[in-house]
PASEBA-1860 file (N, C-alpha, C; in nm, 3 decimals):
! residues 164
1> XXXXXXXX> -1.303/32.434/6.120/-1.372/32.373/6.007/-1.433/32.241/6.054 ~ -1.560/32.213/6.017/-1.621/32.098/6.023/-1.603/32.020/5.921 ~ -1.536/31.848/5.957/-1.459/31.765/5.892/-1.452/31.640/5.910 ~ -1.567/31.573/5.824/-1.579/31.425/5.831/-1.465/31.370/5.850 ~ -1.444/31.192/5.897/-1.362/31.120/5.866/-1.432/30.981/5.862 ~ -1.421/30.910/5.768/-1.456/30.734/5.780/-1.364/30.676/5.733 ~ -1.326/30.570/5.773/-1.241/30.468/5.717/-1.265/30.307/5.724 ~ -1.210/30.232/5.646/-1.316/30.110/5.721/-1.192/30.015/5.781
9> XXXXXXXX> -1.194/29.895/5.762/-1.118/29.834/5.877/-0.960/29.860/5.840 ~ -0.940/29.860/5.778/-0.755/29.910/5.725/-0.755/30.035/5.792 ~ -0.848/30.097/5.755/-0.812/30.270/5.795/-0.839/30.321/5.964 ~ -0.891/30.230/5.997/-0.973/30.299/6.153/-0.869/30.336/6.195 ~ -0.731/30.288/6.245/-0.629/30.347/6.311/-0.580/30.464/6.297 ~ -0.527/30.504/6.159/-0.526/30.610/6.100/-0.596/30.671/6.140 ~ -0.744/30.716/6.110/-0.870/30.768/6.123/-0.871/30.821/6.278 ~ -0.805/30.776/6.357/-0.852/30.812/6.533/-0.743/30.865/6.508
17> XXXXXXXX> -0.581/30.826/6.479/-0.499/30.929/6.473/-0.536/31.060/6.421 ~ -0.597/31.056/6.285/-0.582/31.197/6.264/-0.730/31.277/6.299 ~ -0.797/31.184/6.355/-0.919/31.281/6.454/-0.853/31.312/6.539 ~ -0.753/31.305/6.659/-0.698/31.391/6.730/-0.593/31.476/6.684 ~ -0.552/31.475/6.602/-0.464/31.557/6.530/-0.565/31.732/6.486 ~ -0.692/31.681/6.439/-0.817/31.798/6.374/-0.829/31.824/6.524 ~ -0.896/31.754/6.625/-0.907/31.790/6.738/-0.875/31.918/6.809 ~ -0.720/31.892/6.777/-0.618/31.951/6.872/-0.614/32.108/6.768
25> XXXXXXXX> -0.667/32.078/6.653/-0.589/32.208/6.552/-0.728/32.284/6.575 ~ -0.839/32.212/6.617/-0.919/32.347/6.632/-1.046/32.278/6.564 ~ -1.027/32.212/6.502/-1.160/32.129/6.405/-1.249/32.093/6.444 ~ -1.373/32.064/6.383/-1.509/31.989/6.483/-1.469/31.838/6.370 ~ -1.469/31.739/6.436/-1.469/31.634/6.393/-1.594/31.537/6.413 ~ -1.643/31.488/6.277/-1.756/31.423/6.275/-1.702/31.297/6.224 ~ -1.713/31.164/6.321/-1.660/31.073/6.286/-1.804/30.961/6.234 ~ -1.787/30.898/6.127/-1.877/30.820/6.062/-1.828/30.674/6.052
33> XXXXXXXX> -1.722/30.649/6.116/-1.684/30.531/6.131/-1.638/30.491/6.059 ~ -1.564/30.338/6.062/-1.595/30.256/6.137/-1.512/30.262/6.260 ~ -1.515/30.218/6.373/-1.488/30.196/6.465/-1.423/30.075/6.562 ~ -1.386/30.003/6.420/-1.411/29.839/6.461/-1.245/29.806/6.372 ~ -1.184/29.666/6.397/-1.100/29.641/6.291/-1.140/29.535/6.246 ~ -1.286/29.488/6.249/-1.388/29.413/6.191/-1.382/29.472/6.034 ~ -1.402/29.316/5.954/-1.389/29.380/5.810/-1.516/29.452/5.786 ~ -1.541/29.549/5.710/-1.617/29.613/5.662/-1.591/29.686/5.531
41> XXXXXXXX> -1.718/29.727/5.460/-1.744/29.726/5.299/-1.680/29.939/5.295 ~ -1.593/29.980/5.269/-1.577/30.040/5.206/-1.647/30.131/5.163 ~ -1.725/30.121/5.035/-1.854/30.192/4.992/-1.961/30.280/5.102 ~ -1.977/30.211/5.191/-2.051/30.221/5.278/-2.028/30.332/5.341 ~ -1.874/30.344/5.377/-1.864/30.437/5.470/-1.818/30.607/5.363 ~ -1.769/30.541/5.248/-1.766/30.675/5.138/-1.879/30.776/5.116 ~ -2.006/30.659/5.113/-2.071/30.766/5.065/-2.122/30.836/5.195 ~ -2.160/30.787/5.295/-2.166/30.847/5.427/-2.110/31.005/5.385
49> XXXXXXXX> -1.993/30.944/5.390/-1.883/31.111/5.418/-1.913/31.152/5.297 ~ -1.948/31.162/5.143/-1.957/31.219/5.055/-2.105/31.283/5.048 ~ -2.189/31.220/5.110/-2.303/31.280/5.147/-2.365/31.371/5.189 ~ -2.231/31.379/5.304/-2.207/31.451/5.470/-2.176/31.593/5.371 ~ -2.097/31.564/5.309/-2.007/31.698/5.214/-2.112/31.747/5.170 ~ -2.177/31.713/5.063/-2.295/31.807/4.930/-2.409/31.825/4.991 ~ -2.457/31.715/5.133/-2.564/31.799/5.169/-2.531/31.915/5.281 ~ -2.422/31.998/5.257/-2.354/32.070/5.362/-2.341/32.033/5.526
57> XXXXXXXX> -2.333/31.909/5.573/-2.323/31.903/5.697/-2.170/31.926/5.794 ~ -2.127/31.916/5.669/-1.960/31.925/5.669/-1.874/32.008/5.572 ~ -1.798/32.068/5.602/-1.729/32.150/5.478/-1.656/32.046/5.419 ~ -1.587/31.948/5.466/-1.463/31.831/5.386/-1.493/31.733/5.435 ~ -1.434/31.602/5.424/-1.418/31.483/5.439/-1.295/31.427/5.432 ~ -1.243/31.356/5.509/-1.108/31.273/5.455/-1.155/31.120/5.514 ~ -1.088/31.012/5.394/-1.135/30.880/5.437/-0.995/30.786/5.394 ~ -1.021/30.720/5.441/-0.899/30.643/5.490/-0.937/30.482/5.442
65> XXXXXXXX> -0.853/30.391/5.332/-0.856/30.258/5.362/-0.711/30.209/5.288 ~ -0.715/30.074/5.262/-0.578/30.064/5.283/-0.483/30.103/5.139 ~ -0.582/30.099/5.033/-0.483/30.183/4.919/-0.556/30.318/4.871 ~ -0.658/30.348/4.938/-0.724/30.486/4.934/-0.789/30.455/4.813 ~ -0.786/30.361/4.701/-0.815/30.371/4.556/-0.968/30.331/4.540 ~ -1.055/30.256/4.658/-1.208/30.242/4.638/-1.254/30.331/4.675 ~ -1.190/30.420/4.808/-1.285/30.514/4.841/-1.261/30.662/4.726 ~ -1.150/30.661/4.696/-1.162/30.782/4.591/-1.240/30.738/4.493
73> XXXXXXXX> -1.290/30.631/4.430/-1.367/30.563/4.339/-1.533/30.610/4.392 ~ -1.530/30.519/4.501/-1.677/30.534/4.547/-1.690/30.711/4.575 ~ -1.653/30.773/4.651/-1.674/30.901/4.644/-1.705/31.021/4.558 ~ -1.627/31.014/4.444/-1.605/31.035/4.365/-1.746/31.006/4.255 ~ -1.816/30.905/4.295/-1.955/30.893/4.230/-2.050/30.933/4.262 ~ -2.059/31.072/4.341/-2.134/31.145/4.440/-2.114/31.275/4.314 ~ -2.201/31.302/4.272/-2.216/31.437/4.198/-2.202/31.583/4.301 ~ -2.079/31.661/4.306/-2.027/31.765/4.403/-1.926/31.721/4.472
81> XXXXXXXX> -1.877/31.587/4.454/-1.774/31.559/4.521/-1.662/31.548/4.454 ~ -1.555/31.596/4.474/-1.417/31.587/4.431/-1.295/31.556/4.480 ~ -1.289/31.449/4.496/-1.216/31.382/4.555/-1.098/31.349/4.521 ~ -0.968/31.311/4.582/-0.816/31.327/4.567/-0.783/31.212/4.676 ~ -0.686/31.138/4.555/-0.603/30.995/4.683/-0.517/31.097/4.647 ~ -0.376/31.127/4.761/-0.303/31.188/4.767/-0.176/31.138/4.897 ~ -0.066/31.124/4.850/0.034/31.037/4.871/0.139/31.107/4.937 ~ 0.137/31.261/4.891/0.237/31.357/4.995/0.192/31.444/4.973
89> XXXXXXXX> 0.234/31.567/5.044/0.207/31.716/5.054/0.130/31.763/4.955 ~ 0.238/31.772/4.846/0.234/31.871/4.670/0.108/31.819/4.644 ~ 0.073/31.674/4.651/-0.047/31.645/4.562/-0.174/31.698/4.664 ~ -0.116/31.724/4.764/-0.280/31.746/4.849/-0.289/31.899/4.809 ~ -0.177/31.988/4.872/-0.219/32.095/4.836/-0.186/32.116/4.693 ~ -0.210/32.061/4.590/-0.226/32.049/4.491/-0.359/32.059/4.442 ~ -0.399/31.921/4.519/-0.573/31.930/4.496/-0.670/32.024/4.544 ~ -0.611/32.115/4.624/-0.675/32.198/4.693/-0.707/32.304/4.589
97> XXXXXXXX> -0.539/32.353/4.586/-0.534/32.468/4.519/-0.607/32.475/4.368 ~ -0.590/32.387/4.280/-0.603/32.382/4.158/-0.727/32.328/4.120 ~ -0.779/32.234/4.199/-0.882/32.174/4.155/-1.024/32.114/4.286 ~ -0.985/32.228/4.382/-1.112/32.226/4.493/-1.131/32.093/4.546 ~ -1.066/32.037/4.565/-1.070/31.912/4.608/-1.205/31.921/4.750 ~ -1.265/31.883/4.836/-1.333/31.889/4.917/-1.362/31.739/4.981 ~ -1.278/31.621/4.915/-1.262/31.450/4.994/-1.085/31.425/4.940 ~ -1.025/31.426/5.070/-0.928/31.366/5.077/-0.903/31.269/5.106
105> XXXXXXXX> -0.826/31.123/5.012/-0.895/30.983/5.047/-0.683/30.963/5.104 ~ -0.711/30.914/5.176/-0.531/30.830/5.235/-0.539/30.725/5.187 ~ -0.406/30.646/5.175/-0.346/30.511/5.190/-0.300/30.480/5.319 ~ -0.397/30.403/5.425/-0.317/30.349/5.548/-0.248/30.237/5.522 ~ -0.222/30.185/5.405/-0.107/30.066/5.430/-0.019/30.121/5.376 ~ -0.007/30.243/5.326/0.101/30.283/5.194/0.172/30.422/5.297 ~ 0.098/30.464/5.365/0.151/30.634/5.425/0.182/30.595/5.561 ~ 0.269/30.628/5.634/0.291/30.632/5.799/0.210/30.753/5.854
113> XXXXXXXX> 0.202/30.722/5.973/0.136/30.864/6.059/0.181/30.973/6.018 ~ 0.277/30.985/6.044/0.375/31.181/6.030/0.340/31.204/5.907 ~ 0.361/31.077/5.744/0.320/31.180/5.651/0.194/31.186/5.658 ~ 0.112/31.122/5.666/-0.081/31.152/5.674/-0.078/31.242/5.757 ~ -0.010/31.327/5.855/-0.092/31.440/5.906/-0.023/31.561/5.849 ~ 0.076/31.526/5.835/0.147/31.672/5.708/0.102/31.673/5.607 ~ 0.018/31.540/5.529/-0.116/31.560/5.404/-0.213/31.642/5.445 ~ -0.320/31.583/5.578/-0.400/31.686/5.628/-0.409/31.794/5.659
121> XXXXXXXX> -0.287/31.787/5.695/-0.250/31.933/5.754/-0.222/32.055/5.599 ~ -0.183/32.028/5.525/-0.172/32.112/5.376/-0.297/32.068/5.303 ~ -0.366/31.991/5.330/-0.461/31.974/5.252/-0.566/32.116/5.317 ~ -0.610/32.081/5.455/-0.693/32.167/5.534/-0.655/32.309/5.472 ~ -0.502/32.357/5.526/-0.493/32.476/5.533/-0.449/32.520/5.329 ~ -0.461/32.501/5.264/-0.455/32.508/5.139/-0.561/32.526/5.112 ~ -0.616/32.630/5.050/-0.722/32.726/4.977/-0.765/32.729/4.836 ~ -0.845/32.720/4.762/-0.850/32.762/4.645/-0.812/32.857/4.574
129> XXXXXXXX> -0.770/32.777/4.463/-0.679/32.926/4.384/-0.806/32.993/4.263 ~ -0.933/32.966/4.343/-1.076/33.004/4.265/-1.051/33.140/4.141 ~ -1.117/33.123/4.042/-1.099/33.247/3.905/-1.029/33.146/3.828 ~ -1.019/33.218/3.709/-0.948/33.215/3.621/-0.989/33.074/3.584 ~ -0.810/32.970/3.539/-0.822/32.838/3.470/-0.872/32.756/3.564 ~ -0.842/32.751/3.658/-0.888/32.657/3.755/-1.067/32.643/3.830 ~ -1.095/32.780/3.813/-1.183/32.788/3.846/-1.301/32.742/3.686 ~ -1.254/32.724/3.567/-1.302/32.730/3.433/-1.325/32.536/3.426
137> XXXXXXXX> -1.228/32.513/3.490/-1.216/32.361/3.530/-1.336/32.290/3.576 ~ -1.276/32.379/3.732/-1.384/32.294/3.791/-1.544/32.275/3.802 ~ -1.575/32.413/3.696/-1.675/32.425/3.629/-1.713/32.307/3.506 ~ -1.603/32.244/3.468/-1.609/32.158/3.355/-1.657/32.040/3.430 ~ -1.588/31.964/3.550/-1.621/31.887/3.590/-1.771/31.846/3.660 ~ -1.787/31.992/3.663/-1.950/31.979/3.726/-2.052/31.950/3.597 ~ -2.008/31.985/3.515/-2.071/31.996/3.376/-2.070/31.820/3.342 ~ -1.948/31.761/3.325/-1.959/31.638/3.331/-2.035/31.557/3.441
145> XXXXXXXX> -2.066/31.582/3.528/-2.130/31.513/3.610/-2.277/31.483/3.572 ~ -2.337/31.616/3.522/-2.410/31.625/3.461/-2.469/31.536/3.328 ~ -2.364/31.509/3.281/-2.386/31.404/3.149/-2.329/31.513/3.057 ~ -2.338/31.638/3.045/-2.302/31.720/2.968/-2.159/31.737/2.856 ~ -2.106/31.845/2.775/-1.998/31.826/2.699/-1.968/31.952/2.746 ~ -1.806/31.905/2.837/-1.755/32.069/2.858/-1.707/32.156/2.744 ~ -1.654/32.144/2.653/-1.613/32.169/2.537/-1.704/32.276/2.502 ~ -1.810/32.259/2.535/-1.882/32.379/2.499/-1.936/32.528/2.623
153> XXXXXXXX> -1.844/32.477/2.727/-1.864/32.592/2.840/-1.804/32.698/2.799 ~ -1.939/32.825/2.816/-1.886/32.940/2.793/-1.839/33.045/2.899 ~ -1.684/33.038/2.930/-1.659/33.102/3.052/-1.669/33.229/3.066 ~ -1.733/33.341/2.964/-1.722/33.500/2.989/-1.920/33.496/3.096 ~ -1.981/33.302/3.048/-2.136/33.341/3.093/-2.132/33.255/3.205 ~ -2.027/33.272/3.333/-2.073/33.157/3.448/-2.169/33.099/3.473 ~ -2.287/33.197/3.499/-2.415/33.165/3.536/-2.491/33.072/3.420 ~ -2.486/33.044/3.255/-2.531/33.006/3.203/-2.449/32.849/3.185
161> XXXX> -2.395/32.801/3.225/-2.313/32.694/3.203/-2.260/32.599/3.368 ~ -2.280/32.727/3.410/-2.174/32.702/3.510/-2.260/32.600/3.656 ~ -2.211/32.521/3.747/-2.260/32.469/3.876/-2.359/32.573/3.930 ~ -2.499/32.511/3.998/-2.561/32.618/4.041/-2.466/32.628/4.207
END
């Protein structure tokens, strides 16, 4: 799988850790930086990787800063992006399963190495549980992005409601 990573100066460490971690598992890793433990803006490097995601250059993204809570913010303001701060396992493959997650944001001041790569690691290999409620969902959320009112999605007409 092809799989952004940016982080900005809190996160870079992290960020090279778990680029060799994707490395080693088989991944193409597209690193967007930063590269530095020079302060740097956050935002900057989110939308990079959220970009990277919806204009398909990448199937995922994971980004890294030190409470994960701007970049799931900033990302997250990318219409197609769905993004998840996620703190252990359950919630990653959580986000996977239930709600398509496709930006996984870390806490490098809050998570140690071993758990951030047992996040990645269940985040990656965790699949969508696509159909049904979940899939009725994440149809809603695209709808909101939109400006729209999910409340009125009609799930027997995908195509008429639904994300192109």
């Amino acid at each position: 799988m092809k799989v952004a990573l940016a982080g900005d100066h809190r996160g870079q460490t992290a960020k090279t850790h778990i680029a060799v971690l994707l490395s080693e598992r088989g991944h193409e890793v597209v690193d967007l930086g930063t590269n530095s433990v020079k302060s740097c803006d956050y935002p900057d490097l989110a939308y990079l990787a959220a970009r990277a995601v919806v204009d398909g250059m990448v199937e995922r993204a994971v980004l890294f800063c030190g409470s994960g809570i701007g970049m799931t913010i900033c990302a997250n303001k990318i219409p197609g992006i769905r993004a998840a701060l996620c703190h252990d396992e359950l919630t990653a493959q959580m986000s996977r399963q239930h709600n398509d997650a496709n930006v996984l944001c870390l806490a490098s001041d809050v998570s140690g190495e071993e758990l951030m790569r047992r996040i990645v690691i269940g985040w990656l290999e965790t699949p969508f549980d696509g159909g049904g409620r979940h899939e009725r969902r994440v149809r809603k959320v695209a709808l909101i992005e939109r400006g729209e009112d999910p409340s009125g999605y009609n799930a027997d007409d995908l195509t008429a409601n639904g994300p192109a």
